[in-house]
N, C-alpha and C positions, 0 to 999 in steps of 0.2 A: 068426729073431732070438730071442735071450733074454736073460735079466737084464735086464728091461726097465723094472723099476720101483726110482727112483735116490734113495734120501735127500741131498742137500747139507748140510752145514753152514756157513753162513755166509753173510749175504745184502749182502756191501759189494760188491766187483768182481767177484774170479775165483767168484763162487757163481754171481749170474747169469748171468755168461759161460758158463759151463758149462750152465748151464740153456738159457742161447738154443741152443747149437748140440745138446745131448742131443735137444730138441724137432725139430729140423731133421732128425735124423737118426732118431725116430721113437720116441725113450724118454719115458718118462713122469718128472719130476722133480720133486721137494718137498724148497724150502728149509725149515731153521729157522734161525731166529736169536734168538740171547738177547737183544738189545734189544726195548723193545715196537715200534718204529716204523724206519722209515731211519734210519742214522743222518746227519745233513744235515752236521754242520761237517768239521775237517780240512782238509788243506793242499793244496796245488794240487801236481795231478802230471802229467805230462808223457808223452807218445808222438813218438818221433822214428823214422825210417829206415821202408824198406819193410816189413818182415816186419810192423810196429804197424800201418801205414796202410791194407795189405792184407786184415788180419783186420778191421779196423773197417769198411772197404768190403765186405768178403762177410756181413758182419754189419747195413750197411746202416743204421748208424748215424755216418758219419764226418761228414753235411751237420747234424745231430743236436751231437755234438761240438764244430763247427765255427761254430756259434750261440752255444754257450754258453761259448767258451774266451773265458779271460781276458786276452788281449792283450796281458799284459805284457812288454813291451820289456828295454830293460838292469837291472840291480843295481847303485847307486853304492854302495862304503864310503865311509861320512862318519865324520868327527871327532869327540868331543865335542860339539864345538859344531854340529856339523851339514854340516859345511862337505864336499861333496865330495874324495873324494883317489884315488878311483882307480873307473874304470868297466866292468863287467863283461858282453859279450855277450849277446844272448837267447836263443841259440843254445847257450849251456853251461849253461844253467837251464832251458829251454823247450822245446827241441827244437821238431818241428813244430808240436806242438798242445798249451797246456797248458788243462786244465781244473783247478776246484776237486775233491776227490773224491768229496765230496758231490752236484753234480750229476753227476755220471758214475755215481754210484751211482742217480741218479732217473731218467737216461735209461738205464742196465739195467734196471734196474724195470716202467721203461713197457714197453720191446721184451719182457720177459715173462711180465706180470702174466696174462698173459689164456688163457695154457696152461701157467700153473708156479704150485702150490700155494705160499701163502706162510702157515705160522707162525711168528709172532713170538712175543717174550715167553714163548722155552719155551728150552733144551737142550739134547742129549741126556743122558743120566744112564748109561748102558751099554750094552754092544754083543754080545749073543752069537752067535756065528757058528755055522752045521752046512754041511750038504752040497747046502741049499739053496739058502738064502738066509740075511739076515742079521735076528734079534728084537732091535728096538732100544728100551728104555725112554727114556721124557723125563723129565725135572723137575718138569714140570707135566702133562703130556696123557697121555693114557692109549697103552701098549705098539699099537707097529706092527712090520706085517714088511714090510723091504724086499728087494731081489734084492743090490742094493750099496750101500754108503755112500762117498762121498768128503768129505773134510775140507778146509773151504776158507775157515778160521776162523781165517787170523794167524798173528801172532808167535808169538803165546801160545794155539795153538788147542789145546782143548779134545779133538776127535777124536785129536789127535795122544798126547794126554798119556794116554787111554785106550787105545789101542792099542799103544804102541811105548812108553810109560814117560814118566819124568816130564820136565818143559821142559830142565831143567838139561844134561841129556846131549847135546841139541841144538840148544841155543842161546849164541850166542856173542855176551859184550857187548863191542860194540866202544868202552868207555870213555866213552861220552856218553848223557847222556840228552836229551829238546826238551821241548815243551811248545808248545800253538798252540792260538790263539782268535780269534772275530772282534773286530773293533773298531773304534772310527769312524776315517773316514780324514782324522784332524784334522792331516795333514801337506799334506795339499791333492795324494796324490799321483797322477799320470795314468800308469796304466797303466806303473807303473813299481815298484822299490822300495829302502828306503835300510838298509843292515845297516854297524851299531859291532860293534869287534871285539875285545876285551881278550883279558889271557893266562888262558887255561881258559874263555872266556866268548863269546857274539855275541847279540845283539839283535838283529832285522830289523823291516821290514813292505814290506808288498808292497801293493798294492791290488788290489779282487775283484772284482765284479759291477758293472764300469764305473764303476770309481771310484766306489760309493756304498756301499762297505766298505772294511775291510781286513783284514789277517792279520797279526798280532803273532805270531814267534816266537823263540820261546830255546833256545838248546842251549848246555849246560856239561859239563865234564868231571868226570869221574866214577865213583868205582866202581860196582859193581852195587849199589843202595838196596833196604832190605830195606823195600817201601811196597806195601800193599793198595793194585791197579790200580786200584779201587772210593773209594779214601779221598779227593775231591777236595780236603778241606782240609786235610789232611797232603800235597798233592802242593805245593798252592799254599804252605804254609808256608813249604816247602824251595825253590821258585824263589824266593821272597819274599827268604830268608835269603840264597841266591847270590846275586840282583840287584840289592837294595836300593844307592842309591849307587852304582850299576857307571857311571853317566854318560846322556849324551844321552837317548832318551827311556824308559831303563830303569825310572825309578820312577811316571811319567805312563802307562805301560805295566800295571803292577804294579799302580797302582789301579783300571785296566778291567778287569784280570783278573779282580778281584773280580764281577764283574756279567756276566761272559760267559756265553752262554746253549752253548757247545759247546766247554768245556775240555777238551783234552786233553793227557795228560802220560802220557811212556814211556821207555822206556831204546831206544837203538839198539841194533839187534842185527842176527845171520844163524843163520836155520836151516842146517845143514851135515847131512846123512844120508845113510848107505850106503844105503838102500831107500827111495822114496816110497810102498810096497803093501804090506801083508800078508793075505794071503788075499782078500777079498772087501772089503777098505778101502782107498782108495786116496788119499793128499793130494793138493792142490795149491795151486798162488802162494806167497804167504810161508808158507803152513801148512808148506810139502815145502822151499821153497827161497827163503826171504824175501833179499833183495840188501844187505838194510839200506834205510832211510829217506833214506839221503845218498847214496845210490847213483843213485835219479832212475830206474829200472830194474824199479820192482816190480809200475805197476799193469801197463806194457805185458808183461813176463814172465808177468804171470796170466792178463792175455787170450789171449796167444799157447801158453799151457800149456792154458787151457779148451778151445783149439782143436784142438788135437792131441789130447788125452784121449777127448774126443766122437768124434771122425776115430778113432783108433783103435778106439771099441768097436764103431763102427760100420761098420769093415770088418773087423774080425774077428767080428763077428752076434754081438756080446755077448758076447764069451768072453771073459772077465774077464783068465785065466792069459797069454792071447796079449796083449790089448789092455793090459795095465799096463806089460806087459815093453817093448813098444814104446814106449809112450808116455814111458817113461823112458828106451831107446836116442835117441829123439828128443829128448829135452831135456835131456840131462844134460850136455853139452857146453856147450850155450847158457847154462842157467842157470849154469853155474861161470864162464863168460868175464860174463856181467851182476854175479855177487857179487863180481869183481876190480874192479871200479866201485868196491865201497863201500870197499874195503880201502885203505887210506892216506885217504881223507877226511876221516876223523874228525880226524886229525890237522892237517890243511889248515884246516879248518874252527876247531878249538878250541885251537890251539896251546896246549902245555904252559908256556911263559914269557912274560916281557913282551918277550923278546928276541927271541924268533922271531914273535909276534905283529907285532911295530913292523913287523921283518924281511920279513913274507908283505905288510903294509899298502903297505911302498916297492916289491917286487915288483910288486903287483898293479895298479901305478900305471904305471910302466916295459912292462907287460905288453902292450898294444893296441901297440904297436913294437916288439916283438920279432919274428924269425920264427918260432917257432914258435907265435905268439899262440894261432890256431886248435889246436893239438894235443887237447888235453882235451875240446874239442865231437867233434873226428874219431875218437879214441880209442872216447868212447861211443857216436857213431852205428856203429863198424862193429862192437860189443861187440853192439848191438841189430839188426843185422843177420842176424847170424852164424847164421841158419839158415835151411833151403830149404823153405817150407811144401810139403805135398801137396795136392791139389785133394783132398780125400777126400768128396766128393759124387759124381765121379767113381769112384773104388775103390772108393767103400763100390755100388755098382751094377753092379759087372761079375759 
């Protein structure tokens, strides 16, 4: 076996993941991550169909998951005034298991704190490669050498932009930005959530941690905003400026946001690239092939990509050249039928008028009696399906 000692970047989902099954499979691995600590908030994300269920059981964390998922039931849109008008499945939002992503980030953590190096509050800063291995400078911590690095650092990662060039060439905004934070669940709601919907505009909230939270989120339409990811009160100005007056509990919304201890605000987007590897770097999750945010598709795509990544180096005994190339014949297919998820959402979501807005409202009301009600739930479970894992504990030992 070689190339055995693995830098990660990124310690939210697919870093870990990658880390639990590198360890299984016998490599040594060290995240970093520029945050100092986990990061705890963010929205609740969702694992449906076998291929998610499957990895999370071989990973032996799905009874884990299944403690801490948020339970939530349907989404009604309501009115102005509050009033329900039309009710929306849990099964097109939830699939089998939704978690918040912050604990799913605390339960990777725990599965690998105790054989996977964690610094925080660092990095990287450059990557020079030779015919060894890879010298990677930090921001903070003094020069190490690893055998390989993979990128497992977002939308907007970092690894990506130093090896393959700058964000712009591979990232695609799909016309919407969100924003999400916690906040008290003074709607009284159970395990449920209520989202207003104007032309270019939607407010929601859902409830969290058994109704003794919730999650306020906004998404509007939008060009690409030219705003430091970093600037929280230039982010809030600008939701302030769209929502201010938009109705129901947009401006009561607007003043918790002031005081939320885990704002976050971002443009939707999809990474699209002809290669996830160059030489000794390899990406993955949203770093290689992010689905977008509205797709509902991205943490189960990183886990199901961490597992094949690992499964490949580790029946090819570390050889980087074989085990990338595979690893991208195996999920290049997959991850392109997950990004057609996000493609028309945005528009579903933020409609461009008050006319198609009203339009999707009277829909969506009519919809629970239609036949083809279920479509959209079926569509994405078999988007999440759509590929045949290997046992590679098995191959990697023949």
């Amino acid at each position: 076996m070689t190339n055995l000692k693995v830098l990660i970047s990124g310690a939210s989902v697919a870093g870990p993941a990658l880390a639990y099954w590198l360890h299984r499979h016998g490599f040594q691995a060290t995240i970093v991550e520029r945050a100092p600590a986990l990061r705890d908030g963010g929205y609740a994300v969702d694992f449906r169909g076998e291929a998610h269920l499957t990895v999370l059981r071989r990973m032996g964390i799905l009874a884990d998951l299944e403690r801490a998922r948020t339970g939530v039931g349907s989404m009604s849109y309501v009115n102005s005034a509050g009033k329900e008008q039309a009710k929306m499945p849990a099964d097109l939002f939830a699939g089998d298991i939704e978690i918040l992503r912050g604990d799913l980030a605390r339960i990777l953590y725990d599965a690998t704190r105790q054989h996977t190096e964690y610094v925080f509050g660092d990095s990287i800063a450059s990557l020079t490669e030779d015919a060894d291995g890879v010298e990677v400078t930090f921001e903070r911590g003094a020069p190490r050498r690893f055998d390989l690095v993979i990128g497992a650092d977002g939308l907007h990662s970092n690894t990506r932009r130093l090896v393959f060039g700058p964000e712009e060439r591979f990232v695609k905004h799909l016309g919407v930005n969100c924003a999400i934070f916690t906040t008290a669940n003074h709607l009284g709601l159970d395990h449920t959530g209520h989202a207003y919907r104007t032309a270019g505009r939607l407010v929601a909230m859902y409830s969290a941690r058994h109704n003794a939270e919730a999650k306020a989120v906004f998404y509007f339409a939008s060009p690409q905003l030219d705003l430091d990811r970093r600037d929280v009160a230039g982010q809030q100005a600008v939701l302030a400026e769209t929502f201010t007056g938009n109705g129901w509990q947009s401006d009561r919304l607007l003043q918790d946001m002031r005081y939320a201890p885990d704002f976050y605000f971002d443009s939707v987007g999809q990474v699209r690239m002809d290669a996830w590897s160059r030489g000794r770097v390899a990406l993955l999750g949203d770093a290689a092939y992010c689905p977008s945010s509205l797709s509902g598709m991205g943490s189960g795509l990183a886990l199901v990509g961490a597992y094949v990544l690992a499964g490949e180096l580790a029946v090819a005994g570390g050889d980087h050249r074989v085990a990338f190339g595979r690893y991208e014949e195996e999920m290049r297919e997959y991850a392109v039928g997950c990004q057609k998820m996000g493609n028309g959402v945005a528009k579903l979501m933020v409609p461009g008028s008050r006319a198609m807005a009203t339009f999707l409202n009277r829909y969506y009301k009519v919809m629970p009696y239609l036949p083809g009600k279920n479509m959209a739930a079926k569509i994405a479970r078999k988007a999440a399906e759509n590929i045949t894992l290997r046992d590679y504990r098995k191959l990697a030992r023949r």
